[in-house]
C-alpha positions as CSV (number, residue, x, y, z in Angstrom):
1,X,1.7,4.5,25.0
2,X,4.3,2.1,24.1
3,X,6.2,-0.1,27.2
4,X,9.4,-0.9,26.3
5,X,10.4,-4.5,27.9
6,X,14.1,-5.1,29.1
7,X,16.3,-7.4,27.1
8,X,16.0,-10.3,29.7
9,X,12.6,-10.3,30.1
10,X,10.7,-13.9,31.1
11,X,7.5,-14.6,29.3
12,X,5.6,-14.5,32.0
13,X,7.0,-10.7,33.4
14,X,5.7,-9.7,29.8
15,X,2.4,-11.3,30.4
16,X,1.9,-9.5,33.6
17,X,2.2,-6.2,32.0
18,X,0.1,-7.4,29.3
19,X,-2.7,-7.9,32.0
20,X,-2.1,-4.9,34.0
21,X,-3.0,-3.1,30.6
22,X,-5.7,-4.7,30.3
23,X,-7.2,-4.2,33.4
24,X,-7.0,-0.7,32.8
25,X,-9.6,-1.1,30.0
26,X,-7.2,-1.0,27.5
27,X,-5.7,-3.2,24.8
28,X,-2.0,-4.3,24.8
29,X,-0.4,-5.4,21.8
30,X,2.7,-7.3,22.2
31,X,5.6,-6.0,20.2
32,X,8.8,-9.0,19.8
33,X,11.4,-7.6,18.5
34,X,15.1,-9.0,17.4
35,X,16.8,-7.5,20.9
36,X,13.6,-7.2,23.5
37,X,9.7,-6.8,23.3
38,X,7.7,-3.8,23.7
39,X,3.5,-3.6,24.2
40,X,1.9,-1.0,22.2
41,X,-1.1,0.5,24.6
42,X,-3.9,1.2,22.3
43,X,-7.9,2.7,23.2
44,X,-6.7,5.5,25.9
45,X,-8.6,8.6,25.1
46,X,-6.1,10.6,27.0
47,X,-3.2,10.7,29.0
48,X,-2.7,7.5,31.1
49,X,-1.1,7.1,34.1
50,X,1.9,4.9,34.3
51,X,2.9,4.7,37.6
52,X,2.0,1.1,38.1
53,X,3.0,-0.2,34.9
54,X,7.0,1.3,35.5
55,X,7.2,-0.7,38.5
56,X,6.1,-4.0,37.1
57,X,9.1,-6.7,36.8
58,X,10.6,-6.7,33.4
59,X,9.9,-2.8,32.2
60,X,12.4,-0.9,31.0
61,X,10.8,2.7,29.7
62,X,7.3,3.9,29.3
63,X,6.9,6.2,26.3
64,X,3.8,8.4,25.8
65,X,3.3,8.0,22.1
66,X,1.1,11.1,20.9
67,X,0.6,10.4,17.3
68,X,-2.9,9.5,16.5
69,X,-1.6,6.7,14.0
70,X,0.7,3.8,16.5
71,X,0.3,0.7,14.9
72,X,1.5,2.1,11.7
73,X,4.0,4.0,13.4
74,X,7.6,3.0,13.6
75,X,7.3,3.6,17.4
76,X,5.2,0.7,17.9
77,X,7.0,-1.5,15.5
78,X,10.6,-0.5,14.9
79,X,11.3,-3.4,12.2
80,X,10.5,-2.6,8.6
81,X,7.1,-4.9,7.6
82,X,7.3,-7.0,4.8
83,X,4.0,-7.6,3.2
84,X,3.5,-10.6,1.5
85,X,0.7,-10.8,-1.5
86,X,0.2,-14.4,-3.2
87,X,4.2,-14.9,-3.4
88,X,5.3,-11.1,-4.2
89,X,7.0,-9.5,-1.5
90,X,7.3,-5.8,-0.5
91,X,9.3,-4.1,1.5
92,X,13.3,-3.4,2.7
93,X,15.5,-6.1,1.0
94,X,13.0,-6.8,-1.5
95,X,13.8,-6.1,-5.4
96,X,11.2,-3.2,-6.4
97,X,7.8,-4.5,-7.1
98,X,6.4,-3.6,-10.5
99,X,2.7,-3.7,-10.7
100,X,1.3,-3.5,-14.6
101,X,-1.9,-3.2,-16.7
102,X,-4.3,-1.2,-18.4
103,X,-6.2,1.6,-16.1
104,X,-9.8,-0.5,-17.1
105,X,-10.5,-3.8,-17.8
106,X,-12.4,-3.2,-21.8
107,X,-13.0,-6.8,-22.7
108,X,-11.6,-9.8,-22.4
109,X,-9.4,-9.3,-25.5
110,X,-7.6,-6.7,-24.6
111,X,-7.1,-7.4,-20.5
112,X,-5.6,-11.0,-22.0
113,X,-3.1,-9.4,-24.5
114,X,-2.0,-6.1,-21.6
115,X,-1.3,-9.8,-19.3
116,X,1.0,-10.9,-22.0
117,X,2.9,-7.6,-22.3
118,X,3.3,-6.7,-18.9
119,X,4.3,-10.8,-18.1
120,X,6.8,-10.9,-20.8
121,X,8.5,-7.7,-20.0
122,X,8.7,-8.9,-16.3
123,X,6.0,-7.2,-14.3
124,X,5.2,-9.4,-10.8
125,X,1.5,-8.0,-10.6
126,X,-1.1,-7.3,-13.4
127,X,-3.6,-4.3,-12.2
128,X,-6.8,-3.6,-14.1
129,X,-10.3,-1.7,-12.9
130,X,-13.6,-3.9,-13.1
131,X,-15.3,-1.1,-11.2
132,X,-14.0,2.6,-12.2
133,X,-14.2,5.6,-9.9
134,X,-14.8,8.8,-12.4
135,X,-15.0,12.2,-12.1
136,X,-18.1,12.6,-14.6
137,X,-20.6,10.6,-14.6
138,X,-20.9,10.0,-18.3
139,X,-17.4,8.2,-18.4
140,X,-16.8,4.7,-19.0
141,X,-17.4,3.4,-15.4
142,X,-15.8,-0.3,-16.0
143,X,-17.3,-3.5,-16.5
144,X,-18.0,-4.5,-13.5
145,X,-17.9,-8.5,-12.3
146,X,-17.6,-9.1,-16.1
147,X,-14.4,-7.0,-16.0
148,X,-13.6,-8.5,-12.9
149,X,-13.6,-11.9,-14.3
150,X,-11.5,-10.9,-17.6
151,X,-9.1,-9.8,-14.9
152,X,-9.3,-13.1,-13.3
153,X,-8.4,-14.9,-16.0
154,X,-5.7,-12.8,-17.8
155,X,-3.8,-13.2,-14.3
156,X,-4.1,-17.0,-14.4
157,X,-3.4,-17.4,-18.2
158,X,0.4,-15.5,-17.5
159,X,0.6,-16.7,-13.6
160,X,0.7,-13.1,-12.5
161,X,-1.2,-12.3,-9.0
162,X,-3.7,-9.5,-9.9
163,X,-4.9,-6.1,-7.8
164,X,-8.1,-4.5,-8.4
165,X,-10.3,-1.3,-7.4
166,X,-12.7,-1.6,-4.1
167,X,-15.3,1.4,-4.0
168,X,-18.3,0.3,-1.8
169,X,-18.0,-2.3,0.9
170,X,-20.6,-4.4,-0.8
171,X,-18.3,-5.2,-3.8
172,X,-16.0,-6.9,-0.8
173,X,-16.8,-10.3,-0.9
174,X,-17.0,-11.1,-4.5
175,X,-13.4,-8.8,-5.7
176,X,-11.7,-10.6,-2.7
177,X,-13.0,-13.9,-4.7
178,X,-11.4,-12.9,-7.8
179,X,-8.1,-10.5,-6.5
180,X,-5.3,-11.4,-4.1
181,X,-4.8,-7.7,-3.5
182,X,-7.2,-5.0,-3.2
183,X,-6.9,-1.3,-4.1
184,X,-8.4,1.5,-2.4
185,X,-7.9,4.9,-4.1
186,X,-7.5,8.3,-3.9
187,X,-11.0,9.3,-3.3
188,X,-12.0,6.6,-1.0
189,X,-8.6,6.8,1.8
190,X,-10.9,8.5,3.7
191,X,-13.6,6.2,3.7
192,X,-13.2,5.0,6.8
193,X,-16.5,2.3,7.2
194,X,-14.8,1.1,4.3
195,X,-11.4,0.6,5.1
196,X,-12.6,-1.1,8.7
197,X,-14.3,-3.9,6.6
198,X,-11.1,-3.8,4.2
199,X,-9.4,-4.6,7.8
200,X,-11.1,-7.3,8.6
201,X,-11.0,-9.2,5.5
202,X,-7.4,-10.1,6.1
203,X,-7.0,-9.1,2.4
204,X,-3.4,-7.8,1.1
205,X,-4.6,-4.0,0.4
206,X,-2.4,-1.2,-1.7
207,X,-4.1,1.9,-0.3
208,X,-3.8,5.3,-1.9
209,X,-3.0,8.6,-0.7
210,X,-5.7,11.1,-0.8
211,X,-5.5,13.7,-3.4
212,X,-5.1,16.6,-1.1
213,X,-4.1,14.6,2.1
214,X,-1.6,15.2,4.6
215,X,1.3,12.2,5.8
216,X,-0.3,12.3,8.9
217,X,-4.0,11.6,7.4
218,X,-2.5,9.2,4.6
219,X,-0.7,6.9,7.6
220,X,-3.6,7.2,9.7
221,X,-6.0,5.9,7.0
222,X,-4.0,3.0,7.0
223,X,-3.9,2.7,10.9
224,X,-7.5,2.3,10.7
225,X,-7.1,-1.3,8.3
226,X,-4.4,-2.3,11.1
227,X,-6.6,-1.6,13.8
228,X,-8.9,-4.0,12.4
229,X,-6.2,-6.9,12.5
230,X,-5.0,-6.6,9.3
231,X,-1.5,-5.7,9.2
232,X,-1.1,-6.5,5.3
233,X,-1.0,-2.9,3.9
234,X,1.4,-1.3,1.0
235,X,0.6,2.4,0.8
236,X,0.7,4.0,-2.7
237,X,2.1,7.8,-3.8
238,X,0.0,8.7,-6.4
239,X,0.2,12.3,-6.4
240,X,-1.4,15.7,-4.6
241,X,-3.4,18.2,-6.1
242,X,-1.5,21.4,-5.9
243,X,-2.2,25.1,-8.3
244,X,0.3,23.7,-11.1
245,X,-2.0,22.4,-14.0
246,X,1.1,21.0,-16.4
247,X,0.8,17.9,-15.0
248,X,-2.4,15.8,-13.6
249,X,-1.1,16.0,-10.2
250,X,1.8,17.0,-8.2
251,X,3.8,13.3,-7.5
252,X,5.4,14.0,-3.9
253,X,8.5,12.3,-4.2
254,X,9.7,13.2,-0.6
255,X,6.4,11.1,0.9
256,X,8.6,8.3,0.1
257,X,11.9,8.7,2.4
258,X,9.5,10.5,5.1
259,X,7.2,7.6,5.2
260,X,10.2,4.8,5.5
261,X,11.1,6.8,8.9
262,X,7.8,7.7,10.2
263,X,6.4,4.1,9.5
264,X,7.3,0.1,8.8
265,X,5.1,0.0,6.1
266,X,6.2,-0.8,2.4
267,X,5.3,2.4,0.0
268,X,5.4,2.3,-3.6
269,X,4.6,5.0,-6.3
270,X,2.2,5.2,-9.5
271,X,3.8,7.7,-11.7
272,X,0.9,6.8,-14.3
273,X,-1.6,8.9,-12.3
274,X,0.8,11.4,-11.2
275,X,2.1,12.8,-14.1
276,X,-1.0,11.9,-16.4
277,X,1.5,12.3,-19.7
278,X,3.0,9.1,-20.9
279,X,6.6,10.9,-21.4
280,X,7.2,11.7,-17.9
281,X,6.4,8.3,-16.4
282,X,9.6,6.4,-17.1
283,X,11.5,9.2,-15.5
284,X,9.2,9.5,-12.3
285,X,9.5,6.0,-11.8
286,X,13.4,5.8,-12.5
287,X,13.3,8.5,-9.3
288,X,10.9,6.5,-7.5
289,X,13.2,4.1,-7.2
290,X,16.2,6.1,-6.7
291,X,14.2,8.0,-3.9
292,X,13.4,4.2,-2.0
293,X,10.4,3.1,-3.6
294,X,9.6,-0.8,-2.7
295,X,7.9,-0.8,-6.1
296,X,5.9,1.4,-8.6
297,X,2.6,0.6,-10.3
298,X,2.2,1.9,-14.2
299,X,-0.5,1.8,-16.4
300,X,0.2,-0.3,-20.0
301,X,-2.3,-0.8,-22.6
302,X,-2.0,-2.7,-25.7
303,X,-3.4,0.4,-27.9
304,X,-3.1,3.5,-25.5
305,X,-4.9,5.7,-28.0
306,X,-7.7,3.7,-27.9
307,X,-8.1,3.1,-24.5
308,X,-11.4,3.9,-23.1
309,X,-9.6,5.0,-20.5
310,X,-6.2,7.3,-19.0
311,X,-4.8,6.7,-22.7
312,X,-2.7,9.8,-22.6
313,X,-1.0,8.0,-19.4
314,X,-0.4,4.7,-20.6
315,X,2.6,3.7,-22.1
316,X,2.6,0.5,-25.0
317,X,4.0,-2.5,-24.9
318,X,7.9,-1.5,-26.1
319,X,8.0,1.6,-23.9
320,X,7.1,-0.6,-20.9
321,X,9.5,-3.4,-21.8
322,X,12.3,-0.7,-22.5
323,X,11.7,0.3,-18.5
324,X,11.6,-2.5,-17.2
325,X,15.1,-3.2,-18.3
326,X,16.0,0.3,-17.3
327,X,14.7,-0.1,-13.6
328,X,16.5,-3.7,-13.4
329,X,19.5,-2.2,-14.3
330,X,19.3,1.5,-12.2
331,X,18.9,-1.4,-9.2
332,X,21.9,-3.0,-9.6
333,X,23.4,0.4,-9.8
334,X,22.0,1.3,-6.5
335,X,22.7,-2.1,-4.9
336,X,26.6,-1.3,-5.9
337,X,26.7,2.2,-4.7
């Protein structure tokens, strides 16, 4: 349920309705906006009765909100969210975030020498894996806190904030040591002991749609890391799995429009994961962009072909650079149109 507070009013009118909600056994959540203030209702387990909240002092509407994701929801919080992470901002207004790196941290070597690339072709976060989610067990699985560390330190060596895989909710404490964002992925945005703790870290957090999940179970994934008091989410397009087999996945370009209506979060797309072939990743994140991306997140490795890992995704250092400049410049164009 969302109340909906007139434009004129006091302070204290809003604090009575806040209490009335609260001696319902419920939780109110106090909404300001530019023009009035509304209270999200949250905890009901079915259809509450209003009466005595219309007539308090100060309410203007009562609006049954039926969507099993509300603080995520644009009904609860009408104003696009910017999201903040160590000085990179995301969101409406913002220039397009571009996140960079290799899909796993190797060695220390070559997570120092991807930092340089994606630095010097103008990347505002590095990404790299420490701990690697894959499908076979006799893949390279990362490094672990060794990787983690590498990480660390290429991001400090080019003054790039860094983002990093979280797969168990034991690895918490020590990757929110060493990363000022953290990543959950595909397989784990249904995880949902793990994204509570995620939640109540307070940690920025890029979360991933699910490979065959709907909108309405991507936004409500991340209504379960806001419902922990932590409204510092970016959600991430990565692509669905659908029948067609020419590419790794199906990247669901509409998700991003849709989302920008349906929620205030900031949404970016990975076109590296996606599309799984290098050629098409310039040109899914040139549409990302033109689609109203707040940013996309690609995979660059110093030697794709000798990656360890996602090679055939990864595009060298020149290919990067060469979108880089191309993305700059299809934003101005957009700015101007």
């Amino acid at each position: 349920m969302l109340i909906v507070m007139h434009q004129s009013a006091t302070n204290a009118q809003v604090q009575a309705v806040t209490d009335a909600v609260k001696a319902m056994g419920l939780t109110a959540e106090p909404i300001p906006g530019s023009e009035r203030t509304a209270i999200g209702v949250l905890g009901n387990q079915g259809y509450v009765d209003d009466a005595t909240i219309r007539e308090l002092p100060g309410v203007r509407e009562v609006i049954h909100v039926s969507k099993p994701y509300k603080l995520v929801s644009r009904d609860f919080h009408p104003e696009p969210s910017i999201v903040e992470a160590a000085g990179v901002k995301f969101g409406d207004g913002q220039s397009p975030v571009i996140i960079a790196g290799p899909c796993s941290v190797e060695s220390e070597e070559q997570m120092l020498a991807a930092a340089q690339i994606v630095k010097q072709a103008g990347a505002q976060m590095l990404r790299g894996g420490a701990f690697k989610p894959r499908t076979g067990p006799h893949s390279f699985q990362g490094l672990g806190l060794e990787g983690l560390k590498y990480l660390r330190q290429a991001g400090d060596a080019v003054a790039l904030p860094v983002i990093t895989e979280v797969m168990r909710i034991e690895q918490l404490e020590t990757i929110c040591h060493y990363a000022d964002v953290l990543q959950i992925g595909a397989r784990n945005m249904q995880n949902f002991d793990l994204l509570k703790e995620v939640g109540k870290t307070g940690h920025p957090v890029l979360l991933k749609r699910g490979m065959s999940a709907t909108i309405e179970e991507f936004l409500s994934a991340a209504e379960y890391i806001l419902a922990e008091g932590n409204p510092r989410v970016i959600l991430c397009e990565r692509g669905i799995r659908t029948f067609e087999r020419a590419t790794r996945n199906t990247l669901d370009l509409s998700v991003v429009p849709l989302i920008r209506e349906m929620s205030h979060l900031p949404i970016i797309v990975d076109p590296s994961h996606a599309t799984g072939r290098r050629n098409l990743v310039s040109p899914m994140a040139k549409a990302a962009i033109v689609v109203g991306a707040h940013g996309i997140m690609v995979e660059v490795h110093p030697d794709p072909d000798k990656a360890l890992c996602d090679g055939a995704q990864s595009l060298d250092g020149d290919s990067f650079t060469k979108l880089v400049a191309e993305l700059r410049r299809l934003e101005n164009l957009l700015e101007s149109v």
